[in-house]
N, C-alpha and C positions, 0 to 999 in steps of 0.2 A: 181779379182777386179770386183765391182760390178758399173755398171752406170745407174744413175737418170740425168730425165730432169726435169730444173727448168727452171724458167721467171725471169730475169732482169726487174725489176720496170724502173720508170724515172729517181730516184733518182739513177739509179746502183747498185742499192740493189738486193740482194737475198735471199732467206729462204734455211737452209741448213735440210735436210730432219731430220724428228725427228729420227727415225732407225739411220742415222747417228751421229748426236747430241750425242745418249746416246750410239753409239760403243764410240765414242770417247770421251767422257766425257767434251763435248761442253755445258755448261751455259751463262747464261747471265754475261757478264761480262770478259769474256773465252778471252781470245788474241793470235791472229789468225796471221801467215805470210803469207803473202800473195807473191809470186815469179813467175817465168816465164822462161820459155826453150823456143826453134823455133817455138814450137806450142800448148802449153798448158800454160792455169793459173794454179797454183798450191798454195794450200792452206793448213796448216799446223798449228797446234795446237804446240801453245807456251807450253812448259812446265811450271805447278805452282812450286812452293819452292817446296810443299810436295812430289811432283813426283822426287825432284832430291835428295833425303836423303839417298836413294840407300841401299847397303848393312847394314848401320847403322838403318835402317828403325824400330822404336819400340822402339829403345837404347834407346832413350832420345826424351823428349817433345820438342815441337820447342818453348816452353816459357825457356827453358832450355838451348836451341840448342842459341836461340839469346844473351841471358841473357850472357850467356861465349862468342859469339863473340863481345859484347857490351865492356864486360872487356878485353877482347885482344884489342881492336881497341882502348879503352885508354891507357892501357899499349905501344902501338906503338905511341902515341903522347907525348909523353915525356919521 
């Protein structure tokens, strides 16, 4: 485990180091959790859709992937 010091602006902002940004595949826009133990904040990258396709990963496009869950979620309305 590797540690960096950052600065806390006014607003409670922080910059998350670019080395880490791009291990973790942190952009703009990225959705981040943010948690808490006895003594640590802990901050945690949300999963996107494309990281959760998992072993199916390549099958099928996700214009494809949506496209048949669009038709099941009507088939389940009536």
């Amino acid at each position: 485990m590797s540690e960096e010091t950052v600065v806390v602006n006014k607003r409670g902002q922080f910059t998350i180091p670019a080395r880490l940004r791009k291990l973790h595949r942190i952009k703009e826009g990225t959705k981040l959790l943010i948690s808490q133990d006895e003594s640590a904040i802990i901050v945690r990258r949300l999963p996107e859709f494309d990281d959760l396709l998992g072993m199916h990963s390549g099958e099928i496009t996700l214009l494809e992937m949506t496209t048949e869950l669009d038709q099941m979620r009507k088939q389940d309305r009536y």
